[in-house]
C-alpha positions as CSV (number, residue, x, y, z in Angstrom):
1,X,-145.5,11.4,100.2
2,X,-144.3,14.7,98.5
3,X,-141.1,15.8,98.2
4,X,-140.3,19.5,97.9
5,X,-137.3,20.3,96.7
6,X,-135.4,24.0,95.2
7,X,-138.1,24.8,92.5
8,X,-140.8,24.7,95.2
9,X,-142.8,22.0,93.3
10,X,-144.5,19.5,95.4
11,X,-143.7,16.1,93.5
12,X,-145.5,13.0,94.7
13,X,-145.0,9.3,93.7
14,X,-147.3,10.0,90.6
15,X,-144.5,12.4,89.5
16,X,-142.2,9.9,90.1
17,X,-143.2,7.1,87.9
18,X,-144.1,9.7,85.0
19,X,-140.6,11.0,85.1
20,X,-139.4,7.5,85.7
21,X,-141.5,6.0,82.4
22,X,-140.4,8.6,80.0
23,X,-136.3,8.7,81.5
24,X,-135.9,5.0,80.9
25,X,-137.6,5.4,77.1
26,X,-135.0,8.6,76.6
27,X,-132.7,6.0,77.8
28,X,-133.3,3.9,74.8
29,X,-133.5,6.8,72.9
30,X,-137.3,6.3,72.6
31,X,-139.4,9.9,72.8
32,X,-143.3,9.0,73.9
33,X,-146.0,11.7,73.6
34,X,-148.2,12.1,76.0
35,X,-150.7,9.1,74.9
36,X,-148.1,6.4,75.1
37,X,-146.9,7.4,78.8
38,X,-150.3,6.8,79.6
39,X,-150.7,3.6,77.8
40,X,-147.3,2.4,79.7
41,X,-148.5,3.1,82.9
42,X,-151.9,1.9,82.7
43,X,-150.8,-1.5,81.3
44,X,-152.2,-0.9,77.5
45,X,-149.5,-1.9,75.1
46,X,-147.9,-4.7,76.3
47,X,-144.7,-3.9,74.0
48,X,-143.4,-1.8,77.1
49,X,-143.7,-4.4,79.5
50,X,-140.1,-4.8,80.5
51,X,-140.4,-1.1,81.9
52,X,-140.3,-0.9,86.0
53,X,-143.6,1.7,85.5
54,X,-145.8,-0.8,83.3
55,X,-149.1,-1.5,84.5
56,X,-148.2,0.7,88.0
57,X,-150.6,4.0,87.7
58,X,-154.1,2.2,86.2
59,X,-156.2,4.9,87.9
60,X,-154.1,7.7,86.2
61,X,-155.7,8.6,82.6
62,X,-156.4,11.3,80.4
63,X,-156.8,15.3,81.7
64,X,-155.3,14.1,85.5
65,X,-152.3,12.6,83.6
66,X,-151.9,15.2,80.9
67,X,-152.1,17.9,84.2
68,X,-149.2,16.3,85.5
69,X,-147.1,15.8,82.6
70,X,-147.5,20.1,81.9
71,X,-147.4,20.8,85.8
72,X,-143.8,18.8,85.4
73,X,-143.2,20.8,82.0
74,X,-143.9,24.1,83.6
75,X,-141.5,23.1,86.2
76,X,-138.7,22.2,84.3
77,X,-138.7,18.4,84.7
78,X,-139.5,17.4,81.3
79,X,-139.3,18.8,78.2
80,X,-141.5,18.8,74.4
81,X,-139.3,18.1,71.4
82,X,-140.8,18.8,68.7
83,X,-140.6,15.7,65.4
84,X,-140.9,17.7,62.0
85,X,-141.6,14.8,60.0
86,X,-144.9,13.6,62.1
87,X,-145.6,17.2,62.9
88,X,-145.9,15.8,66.7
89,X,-144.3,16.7,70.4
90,X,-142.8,14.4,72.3
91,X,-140.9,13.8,75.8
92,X,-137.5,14.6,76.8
93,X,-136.8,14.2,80.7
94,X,-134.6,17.4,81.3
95,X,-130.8,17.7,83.2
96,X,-132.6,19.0,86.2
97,X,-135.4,16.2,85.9
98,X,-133.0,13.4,85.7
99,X,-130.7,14.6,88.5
100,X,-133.9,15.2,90.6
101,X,-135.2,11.3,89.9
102,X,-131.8,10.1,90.5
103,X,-131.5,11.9,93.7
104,X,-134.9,10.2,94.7
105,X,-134.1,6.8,93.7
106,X,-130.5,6.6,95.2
107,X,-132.1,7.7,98.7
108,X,-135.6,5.5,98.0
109,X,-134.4,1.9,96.7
């Protein structure tokens, strides 16, 4: 199921959990690149396991994953910060992406 909503991005359930993984870390105020959102969601590092998204997209890896993840930069969802000590980017769910997931969970759970 897609959901379309003002910025004309088509976000899926894939979306979803990807937003959903990297909100709750923010939460915490936890910042994962892109390697450890996938290691989350395909049930790899079982440090995250308390996480509603662990183990949940198994079939999602690599290029397809990393796709998403700039398709949901590109549109404003999430965001790169950028760690000057380990010379690395990492995560930030935007204002818009967090008021778009908690629009979709209020009217989904």
């Amino acid at each position: 199921m897609k959901m379309q909503n003002n910025n004309s991005y088509p976000v899926n359930i894939t979306h979803i959990k990807i937003m959903m993984t990297i909100s709750l870390l923010n939460k915490e105020q936890l910042y994962p690149n892109v390697r450890g959102v996938e290691e989350i969601l395909n049930g790899n590092n079982d440090k995250y396991d308390y996480l509603d998204t662990y183990m949940t997209l198994v079939s999602v890896k690599g290029r397809k994953l990393c796709s998403m993840i700039t398709n949901l930069i590109r549109h404003k969802y999430l965001t790169y910060i950028y760690d000057d000590n380990s010379d690395d980017m990492y995560l930030k769910i935007t204002d818009f992406g967090q008021s778009f997931l908690d629009n979709y969970l209020s009217k989904h759970q």
